[in-house]
C-alpha positions, 0 to 999 in steps of 0.5 A: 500500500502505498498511500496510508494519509486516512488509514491507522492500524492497531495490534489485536488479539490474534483471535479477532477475525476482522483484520480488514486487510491485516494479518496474523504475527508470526511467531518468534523463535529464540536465538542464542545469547551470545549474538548480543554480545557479538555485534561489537566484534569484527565482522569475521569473528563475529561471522565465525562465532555466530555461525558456531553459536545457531549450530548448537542452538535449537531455536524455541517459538515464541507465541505472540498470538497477536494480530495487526488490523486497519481500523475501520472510521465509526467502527473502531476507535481509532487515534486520529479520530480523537480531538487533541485534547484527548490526545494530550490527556491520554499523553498524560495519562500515559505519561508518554511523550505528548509529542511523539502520541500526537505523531502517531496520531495524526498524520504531519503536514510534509514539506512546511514547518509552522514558521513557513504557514502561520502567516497564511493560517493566522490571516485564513489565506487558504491560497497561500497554504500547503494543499494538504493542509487546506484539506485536512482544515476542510475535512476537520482531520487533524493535522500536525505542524512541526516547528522551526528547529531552534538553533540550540538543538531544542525541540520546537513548538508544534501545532495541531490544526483541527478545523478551524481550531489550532492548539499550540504544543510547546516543550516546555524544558528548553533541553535536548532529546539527547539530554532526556528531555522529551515529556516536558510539554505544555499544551493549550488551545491557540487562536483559530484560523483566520484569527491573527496569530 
């Protein structure tokens, strides 16, 4: 499938028989231990060891009775069709990245950060924004903005447009992912489109 923008999918039981063009996992099978430790050798030790390692290892399955569906709009409850303030409380409640939960949520506008749009949404010049934007406003389907990339590595604000509506996502820990600093965010409701933003 090449184009999944109105799609989402989920992991279910591997009992569920509505996979809707999905299908049933695999199971797994062990490996020996040792291949962990092997990645930092040289490639011909490491060839060599590992080679020697899956001949006295007998691989054991390992269940996952689990299977992966495309969740069907009004019948299945589905990410992308929760407000973003839902999203954002299950953020919390999950205690998750609110940035990354919204990411996966709804789909990212390609191509344009926040800095390059906010002019035309906050003035509601639907001539001067991105196609794709201009239909997720249309059909109510949110969609997430990135921000400019700060200068000092920190994540930058995003937004969320839902509609009319624009809801502000901001770090709020100034620091960098690679400092940890990745579930610190402060969420609120901004001003709508074509409200000067």
């Amino acid at each position: 499938r090449s184009d999944w923008s109105s799609e989402q999918w989920c992991y279910v039981s591997a009992e569920c028989a509505d996979l809707a063009g999905g299908e049933e996992l695999i199971d797994k099978v062990t490996y020996p231990w040792i291949l962990h430790w092997l990645a930092g050798l040289p490639a011909e030790a490491k060839n060599f060891l590992s080679d020697l390692a899956t001949r006295w290892h007998t691989p054991t399955p390992v269940s996952r009775s689990l299977s992966w569906k495309l969740c069907k709009k009004h019948r299945d409850t589905r990410l992308r069709d929760m407000a973003p303030l839902e999203v954002f409380q299950m953020a919390q409640t999950l205690e998750a990245s609110m940035l990354i939960l919204t990411k996966m949520a709804y789909p990212t506008l390609s191509g344009s950060t926040w800095g390059e749009v906010k002019e035309a949404v906050g003035g509601g010049d639907i001539g001067r924004m991105p196609p794709a934007l201009v239909r997720a406003i249309a059909s109510k389907d949110p969609i997430v903005i990135d921000g400019d990339a700060a200068d000092d590595g920190a994540l930058a604000q995003s937004r969320i447009v839902r509609g009319t509506e624009v809801y502000e996502l901001e770090q709020a820990c100034r620091g960098k992912i690679a400092d940890g600093c990745t579930s610190q965010w402060v969420y609120q409701r901004g001003r709508d489109v074509g409200d000067e933003l």
